[in-house]
C-alpha positions as CSV (number, residue, x, y, z in Angstrom):
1,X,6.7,22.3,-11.3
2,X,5.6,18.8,-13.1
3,X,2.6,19.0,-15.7
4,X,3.1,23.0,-16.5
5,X,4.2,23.8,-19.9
6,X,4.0,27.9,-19.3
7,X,6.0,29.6,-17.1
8,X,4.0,33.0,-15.6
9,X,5.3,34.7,-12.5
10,X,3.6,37.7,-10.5
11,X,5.7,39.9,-12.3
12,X,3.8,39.3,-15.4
13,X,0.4,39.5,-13.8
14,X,-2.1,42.5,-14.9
15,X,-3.0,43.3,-11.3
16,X,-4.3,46.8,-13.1
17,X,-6.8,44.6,-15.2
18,X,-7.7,42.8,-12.3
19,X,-8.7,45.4,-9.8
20,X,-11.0,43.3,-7.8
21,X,-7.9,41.8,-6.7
22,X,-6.0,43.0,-3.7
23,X,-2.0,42.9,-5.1
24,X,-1.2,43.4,-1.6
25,X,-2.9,40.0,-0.5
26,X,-1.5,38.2,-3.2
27,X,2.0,39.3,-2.6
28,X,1.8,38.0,0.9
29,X,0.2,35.0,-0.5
30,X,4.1,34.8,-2.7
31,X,5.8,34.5,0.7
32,X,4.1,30.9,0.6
33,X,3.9,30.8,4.3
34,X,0.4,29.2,3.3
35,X,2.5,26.1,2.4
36,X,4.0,25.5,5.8
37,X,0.7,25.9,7.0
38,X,-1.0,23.5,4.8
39,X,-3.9,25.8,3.9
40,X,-5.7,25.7,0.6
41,X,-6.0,28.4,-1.5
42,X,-9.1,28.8,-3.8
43,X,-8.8,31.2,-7.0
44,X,-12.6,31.7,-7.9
45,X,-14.3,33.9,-11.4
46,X,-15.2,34.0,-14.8
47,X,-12.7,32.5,-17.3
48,X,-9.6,34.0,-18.3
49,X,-9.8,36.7,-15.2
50,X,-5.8,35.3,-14.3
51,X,-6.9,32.2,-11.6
52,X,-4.3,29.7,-13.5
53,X,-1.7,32.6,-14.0
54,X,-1.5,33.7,-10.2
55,X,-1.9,29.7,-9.7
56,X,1.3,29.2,-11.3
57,X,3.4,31.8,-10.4
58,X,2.3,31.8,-6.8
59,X,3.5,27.9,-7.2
60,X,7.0,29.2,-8.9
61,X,7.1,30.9,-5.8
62,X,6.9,27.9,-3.7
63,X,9.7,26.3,-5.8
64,X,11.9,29.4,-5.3
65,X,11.6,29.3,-1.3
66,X,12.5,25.2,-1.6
67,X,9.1,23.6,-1.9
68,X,8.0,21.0,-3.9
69,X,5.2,21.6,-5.9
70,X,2.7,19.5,-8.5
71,X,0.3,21.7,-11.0
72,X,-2.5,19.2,-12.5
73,X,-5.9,19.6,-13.8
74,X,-8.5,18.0,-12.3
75,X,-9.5,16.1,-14.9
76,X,-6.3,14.8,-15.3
77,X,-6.0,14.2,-11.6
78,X,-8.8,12.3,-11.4
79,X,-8.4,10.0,-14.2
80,X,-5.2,9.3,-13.1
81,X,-6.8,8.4,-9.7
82,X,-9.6,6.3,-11.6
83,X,-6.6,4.4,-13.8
84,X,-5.0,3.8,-10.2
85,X,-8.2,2.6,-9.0
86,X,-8.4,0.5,-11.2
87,X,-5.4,-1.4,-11.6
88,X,-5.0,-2.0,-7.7
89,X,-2.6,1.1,-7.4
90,X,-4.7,4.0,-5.8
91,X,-3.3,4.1,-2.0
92,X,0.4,4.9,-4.2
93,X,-1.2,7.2,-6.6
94,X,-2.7,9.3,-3.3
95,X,0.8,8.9,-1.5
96,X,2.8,10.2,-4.7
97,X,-0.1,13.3,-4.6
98,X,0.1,13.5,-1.1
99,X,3.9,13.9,-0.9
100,X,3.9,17.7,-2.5
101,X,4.5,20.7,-0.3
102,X,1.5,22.1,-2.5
103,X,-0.8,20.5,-4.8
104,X,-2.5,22.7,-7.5
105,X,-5.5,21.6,-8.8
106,X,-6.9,23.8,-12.2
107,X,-9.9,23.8,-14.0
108,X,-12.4,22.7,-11.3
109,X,-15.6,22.1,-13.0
110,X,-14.2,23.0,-16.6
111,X,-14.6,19.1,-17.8
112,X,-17.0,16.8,-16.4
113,X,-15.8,14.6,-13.8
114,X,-16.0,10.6,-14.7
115,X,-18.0,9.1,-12.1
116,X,-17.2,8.3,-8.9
117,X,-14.4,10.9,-9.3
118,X,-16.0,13.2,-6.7
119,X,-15.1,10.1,-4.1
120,X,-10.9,9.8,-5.7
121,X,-10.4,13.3,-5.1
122,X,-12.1,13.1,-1.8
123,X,-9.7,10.6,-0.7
124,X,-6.8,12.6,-2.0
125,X,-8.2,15.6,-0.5
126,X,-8.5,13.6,2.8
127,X,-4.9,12.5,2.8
128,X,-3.7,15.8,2.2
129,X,-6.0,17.5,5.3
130,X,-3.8,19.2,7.5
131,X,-0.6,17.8,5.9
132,X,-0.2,19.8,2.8
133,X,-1.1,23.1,0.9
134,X,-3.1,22.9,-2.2
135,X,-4.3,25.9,-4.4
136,X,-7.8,25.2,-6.7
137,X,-9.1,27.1,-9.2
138,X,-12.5,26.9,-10.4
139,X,-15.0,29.2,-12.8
140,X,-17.8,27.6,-10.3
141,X,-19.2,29.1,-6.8
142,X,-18.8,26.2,-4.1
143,X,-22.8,25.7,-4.5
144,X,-22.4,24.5,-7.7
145,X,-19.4,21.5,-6.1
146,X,-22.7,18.9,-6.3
147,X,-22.9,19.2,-9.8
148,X,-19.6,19.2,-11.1
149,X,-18.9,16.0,-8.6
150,X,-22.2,14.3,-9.5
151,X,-22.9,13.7,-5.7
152,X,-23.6,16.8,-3.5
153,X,-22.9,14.8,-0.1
154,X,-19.6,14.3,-1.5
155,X,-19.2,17.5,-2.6
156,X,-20.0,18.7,1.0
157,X,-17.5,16.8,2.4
158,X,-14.7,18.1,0.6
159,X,-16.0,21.5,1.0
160,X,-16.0,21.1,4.7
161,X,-11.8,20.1,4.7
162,X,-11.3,22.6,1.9
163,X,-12.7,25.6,3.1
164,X,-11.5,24.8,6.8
165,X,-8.9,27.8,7.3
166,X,-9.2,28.8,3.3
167,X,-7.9,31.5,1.7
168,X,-10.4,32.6,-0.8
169,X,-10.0,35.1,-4.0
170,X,-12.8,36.3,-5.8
171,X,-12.1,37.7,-8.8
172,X,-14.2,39.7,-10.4
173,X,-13.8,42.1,-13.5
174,X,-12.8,41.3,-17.2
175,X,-14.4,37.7,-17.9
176,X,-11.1,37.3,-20.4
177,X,-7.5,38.8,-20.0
178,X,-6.6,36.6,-23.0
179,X,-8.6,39.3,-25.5
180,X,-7.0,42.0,-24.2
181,X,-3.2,40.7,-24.3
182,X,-3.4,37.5,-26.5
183,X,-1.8,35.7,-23.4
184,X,-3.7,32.6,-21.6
185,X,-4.4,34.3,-18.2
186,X,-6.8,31.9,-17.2
């Protein structure tokens, strides 16, 4: 899994600190049968509640049953998409995204968004309709998309192929796991 420097699996996951979470729907979320069906996954709540953690592992998962599988921030993710932009490259840079089993996208709305990044990770999200999993995680409700993508009509349209056939997870609880164990949860 490119672009993750910690390895976290389910096995490792406080579901007893978390007990908004249903462990039951998360460990049919590990069968990754979401991936063949090209849904998105969103992990939603405060920071350090486990979003990134279950992110990962659920993406180890994916490995583990054969798929391939690209964890990225989004500020990364869109930079990299401005660079490409830039320098004549971004229909390549949105096929290399594109070619993933499942894309995971962190930290939605955790660093502002250069502008006209809302429209890049449109066009990735575009490409990727229907074609291939993603999982997002975000300390933002989906109201808040117009703000953290400086254009709300924007942020409606990827809302409306994002949330098509969704799995969301609320989690609620403990705003940080990482006081509690001294382990990046996030």
């Amino acid at each position: 899994m490119a672009r993750n420097s910690t390895i976290k699996t389910l096995a490792g996951f406080d579901f007893g600190f978390q007990p908004s979470l249903d462990r039951n729907r998360i460990m049919a979320l590990a069968g990754v049968d979401f991936v063949d069906r090209h849904e998105v996954v969103h992990f939603t709540g405060p920071p350090g509640c486990g979003k990134t953690h279950l992110s990962i592992a659920l993406g180890i998962e994916a490995v583990r049953a054969g798929r391939s599988v690209h964890f990225i921030g989004l500020a990364d993710l869109v930079g990299t998409l401005a660079r490409a932009e830039r320098e004549g490259s971004l229909r390549g840079k949105i096929r290399f995204f594109s070619r993933f089993a499942l894309l995971i996208v962190d930290e939605i709305g955790y660093l502002p968004v250069v502008p006209g990044g809302g429209n890049l990770f449109f066009q990735l999200v575009n490409a990727r309709y229907e074609r291939g999993a993603m999982i997002l995680t975000s300390n933002h409700g989906f109201a808040e998309w117009g703000q953290i993508f400086g254009d709300p009509v924007v942020a409606t349209a990827l809302l409306d192929r994002l949330l098509d056939g969704a799995v969301v997870v609320q989690i609620e609880g403990a705003p940080s796991v990482r006081s509690k164990s001294g382990e990046a949860m996030r």
